[in-house]
N, C-alpha and C positions, 0 to 999 in steps of 0.2 A: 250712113243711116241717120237722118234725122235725130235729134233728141228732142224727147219730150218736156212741156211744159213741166218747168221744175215747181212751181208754186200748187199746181191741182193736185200736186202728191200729198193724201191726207195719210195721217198715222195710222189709220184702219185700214185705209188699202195695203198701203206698205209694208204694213205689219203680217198679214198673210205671205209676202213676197221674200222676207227678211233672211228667212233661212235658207230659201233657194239662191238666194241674190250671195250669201255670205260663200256657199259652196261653190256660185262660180269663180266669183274673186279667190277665194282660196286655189284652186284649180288654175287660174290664171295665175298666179305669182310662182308660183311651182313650178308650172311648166317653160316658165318665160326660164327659171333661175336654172334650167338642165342645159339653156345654150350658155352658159358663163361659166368657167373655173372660180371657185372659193367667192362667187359673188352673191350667192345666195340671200346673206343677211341686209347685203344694197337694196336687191331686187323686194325684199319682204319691206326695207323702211318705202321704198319708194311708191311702193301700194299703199300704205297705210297713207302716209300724206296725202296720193293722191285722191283717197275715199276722205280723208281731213280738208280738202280745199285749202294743204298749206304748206308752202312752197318750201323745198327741200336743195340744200345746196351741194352739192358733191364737187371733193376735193382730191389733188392728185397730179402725180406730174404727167404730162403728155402721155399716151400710149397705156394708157390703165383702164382703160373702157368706160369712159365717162360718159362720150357721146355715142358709143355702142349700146350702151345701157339704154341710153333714153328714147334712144330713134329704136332698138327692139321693143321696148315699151309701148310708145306710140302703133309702132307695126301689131303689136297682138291687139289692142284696142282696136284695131280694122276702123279708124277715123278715114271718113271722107273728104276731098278735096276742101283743103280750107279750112280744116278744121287745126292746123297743125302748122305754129309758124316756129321756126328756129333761126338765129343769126350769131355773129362772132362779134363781137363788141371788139374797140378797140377806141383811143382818146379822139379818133376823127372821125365816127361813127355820126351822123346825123340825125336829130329825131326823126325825120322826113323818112329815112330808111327803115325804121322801128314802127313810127307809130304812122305813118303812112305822107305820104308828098302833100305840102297844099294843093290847094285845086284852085289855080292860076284864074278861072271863069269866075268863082264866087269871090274872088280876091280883089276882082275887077269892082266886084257889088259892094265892096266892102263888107267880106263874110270873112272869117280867116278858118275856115275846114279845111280838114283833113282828107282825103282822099284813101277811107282806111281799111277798103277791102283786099284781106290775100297780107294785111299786114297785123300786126298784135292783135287791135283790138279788135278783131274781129273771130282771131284763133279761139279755139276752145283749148288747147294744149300748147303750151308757150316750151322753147328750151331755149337759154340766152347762155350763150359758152363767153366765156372770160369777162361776168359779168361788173367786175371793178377794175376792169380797165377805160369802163365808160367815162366820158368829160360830165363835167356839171349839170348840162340841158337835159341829157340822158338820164341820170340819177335822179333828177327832181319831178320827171317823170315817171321812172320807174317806181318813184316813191309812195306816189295816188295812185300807179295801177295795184302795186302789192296791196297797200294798205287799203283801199278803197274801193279797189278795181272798178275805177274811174279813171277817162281823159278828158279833155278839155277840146270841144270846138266852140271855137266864134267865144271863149271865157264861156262858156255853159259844162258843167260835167256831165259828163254820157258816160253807161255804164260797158266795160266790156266784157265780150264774151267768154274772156279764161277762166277754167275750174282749176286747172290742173301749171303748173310752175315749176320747173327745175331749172336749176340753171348751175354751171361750173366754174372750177379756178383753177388754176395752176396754185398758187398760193392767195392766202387771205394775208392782204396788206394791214399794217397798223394807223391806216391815214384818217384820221378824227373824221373828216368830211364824208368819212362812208359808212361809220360807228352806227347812221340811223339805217341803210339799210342791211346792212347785218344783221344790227337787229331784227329784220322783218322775218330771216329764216331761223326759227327757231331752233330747228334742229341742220345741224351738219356734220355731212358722213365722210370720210377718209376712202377713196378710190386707190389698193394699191399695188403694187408690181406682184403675182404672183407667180416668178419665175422660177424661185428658190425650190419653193415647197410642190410647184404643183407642174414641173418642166415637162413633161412629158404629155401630160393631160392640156396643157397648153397649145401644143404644136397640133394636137389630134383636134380640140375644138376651134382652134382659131382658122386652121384649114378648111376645115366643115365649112366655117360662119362663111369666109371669103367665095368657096367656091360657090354657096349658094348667092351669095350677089352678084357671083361672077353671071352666073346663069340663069337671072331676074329671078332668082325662087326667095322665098319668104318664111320657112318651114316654124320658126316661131310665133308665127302669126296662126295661130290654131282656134283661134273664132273662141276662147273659153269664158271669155267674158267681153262686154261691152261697154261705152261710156257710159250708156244709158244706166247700168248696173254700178257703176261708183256713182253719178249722180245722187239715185235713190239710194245708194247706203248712205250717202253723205244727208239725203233728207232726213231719214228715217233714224239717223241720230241726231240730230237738231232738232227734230220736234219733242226727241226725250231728254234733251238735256234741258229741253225750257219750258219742261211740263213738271208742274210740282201740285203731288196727291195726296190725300187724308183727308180728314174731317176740315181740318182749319187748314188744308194748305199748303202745310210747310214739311210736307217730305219731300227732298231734293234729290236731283238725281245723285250724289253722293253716298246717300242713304241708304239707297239699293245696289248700287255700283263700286262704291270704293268703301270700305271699311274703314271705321276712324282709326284702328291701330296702322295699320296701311298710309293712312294719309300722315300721321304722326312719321313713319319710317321716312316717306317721302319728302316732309320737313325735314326731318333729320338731314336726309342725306345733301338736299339742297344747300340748308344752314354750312355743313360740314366741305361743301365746295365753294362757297363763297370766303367761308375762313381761314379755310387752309390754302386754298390754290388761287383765291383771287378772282376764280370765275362770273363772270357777269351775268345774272339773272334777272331779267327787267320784271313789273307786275307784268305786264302784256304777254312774258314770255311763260309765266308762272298757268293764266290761265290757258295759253296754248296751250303748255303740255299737261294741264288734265282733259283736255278734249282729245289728245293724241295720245292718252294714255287709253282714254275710254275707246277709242278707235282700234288700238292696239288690243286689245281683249276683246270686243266683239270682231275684230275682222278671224283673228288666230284660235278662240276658242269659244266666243259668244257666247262669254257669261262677265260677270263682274270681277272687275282688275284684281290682278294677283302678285305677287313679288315677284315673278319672274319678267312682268311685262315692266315695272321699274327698270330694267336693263337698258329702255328708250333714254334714259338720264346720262347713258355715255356719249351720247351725240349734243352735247349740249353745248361744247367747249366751241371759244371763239376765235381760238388761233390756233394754227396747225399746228404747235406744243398743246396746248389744253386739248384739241380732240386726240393725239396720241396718251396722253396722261386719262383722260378718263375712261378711254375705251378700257383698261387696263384697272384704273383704281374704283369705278362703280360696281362692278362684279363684286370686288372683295368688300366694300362697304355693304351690300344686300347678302354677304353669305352665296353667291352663287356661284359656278362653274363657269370660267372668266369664257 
């Protein structure tokens, strides 16, 4: 299906669409989370990012459903040819493979392009599995698409077509040289073995999942929402985040959406994982997560944030000790049911 031009989307059209748009999304992350054992709170961040425009990393050792997850994802989205590139990184990985081969003909003209259809930038839905295992060329690439989503032909930036990003780890390394794009995912999620708790309901869904690949079927693929539909949620809060009302102007979207005692909690809790646990919180990452908090409350109950949507604050951790420590110690800092 085609997507529509995202720029003609005005706040007045949208705004009639908002609330049927919000119930399909709802309806879509639900239904995706009944083919997963205990995956449900994956499948709920991965929606919201994806309605956020920001890229989400999930972590995990082999066999925990990480590229299950996102290739189910992608499948209920019903994405047409092309819209959808994934690859496995590794330190021999070539840009050429990523962001597409030169094109030998203009190379001849002295043009240095890319050849980048069927490759990134041209996907609307990107998933890069073991994404820091990539060598240098890679990363400093991937660095203008996260943060710019821009590449480079002939030294001119063109912009590309990704909305949506996930991408995985087996582990997150401590190697400085990758410190900046870490930083890029704000948020990352812990993919992990639920054989313990959930063995039985394991065997019954994993079977299901397999035999319907076996037999080309799709069954989570149930049409409940479209790209088209996170696009415009994603318009449809951007124009209110940068819309500011009243006589002089200066009512914010905080104003109406986050309550100052809320935003004070929200400092708190921030301050309180910087001090105690060492956790790194850049400014960049500060303003993400009020746009993904605001995200997180109109996509789940579309009204203005609440403390339970603080709970986003456990994914914040930068090494696979910090996101086990916070999943655990942000519930009890907000008072809620871990």
């Amino acid at each position: 299906m085609p997507t529509a031009d995202v720029p003609s989307w005005s706040l007045e059209q949208l705004s009639g669409e908002a609330h049927a748009i919000r119930l399909r999304i709802n309806r879509f992350r639900e239904s995706l989370g009944r083919f997963f054992v205990a995956k449900q709170p994956i499948v709920d961040l991965m929606t919201i990012c994806a309605v956020a425009q920001e890229p989400l990393l999930l972590v995990g050792r082999p066999g925990t459903a990480k590229s299950d997850l996102v290739l189910k994802f992608k499948d209920a989205l019903g994405l047409g040819d092309g819209d959808y590139f994934e690859y496995m990184l590794t330190q021999f990985t070539e840009p050429g493979e990523v962001m597409g081969p030169i094109d030998v003909a203009r190379l001849r003209e002295g043009k240095y392009i890319r050849r980048s259809q069927g490759k990134l930038p041209t996907a609307k839905v990107v998933f890069l599995d073991e994404i820091f295992k990539s060598n240098s060329a890679i990363l400093n690439a991937l660095l203008t698409v996260v943060n710019e989503r821009k590449f480079y032909q002939d030294g001119q930036p063109v912009p590309v077509a990704m909305k949506i990003l996930f991408a995985a780890t087996n582990e997150i390394p401590e190697n400085v040289e990758l410190a900046a794009l870490k930083d890029r995912f704000c948020l990352k999620v812990a993919c992990r073995s639920v054989a313990d708790q959930h063995f039985l309901d394991l065997i019954d869904s994993g079977l299901a999942s397999q035999s319907a690949k076996d037999l080309g079927q799709r069954p989570w693929a149930e049409g409940h929402a479209s790209l088209d539909d996170f696009l415009k949620a994603n318009r449809y809060l951007a124009l209110q985040f940068g819309r500011m009302e009243g006589s002089s102007g200066d009512e914010r979207d905080r104003h109406r959406y986050f309550s100052a005692p809320l935003l004070l909690e929200l400092q708190r809790v921030l301050r309180t994982l910087v001090r105690e646990d060492g956790v790194f919180i850049s400014d960049r990452k500060i303003v993400k997560l009020y746009r993904l908090l605001r995200t997180h409350a109109w996509v789940l109950h579309g009204g203005a944030v609440v403390r339970e949507d603080l709970r986003m604050l456990s994914y914040l951790g930068e090494t696979r000790e910090e996101i086990d420590l916070l999943e655990e110690k942000v519930p009890k800092l907000l008072g809620i049911p871990g």
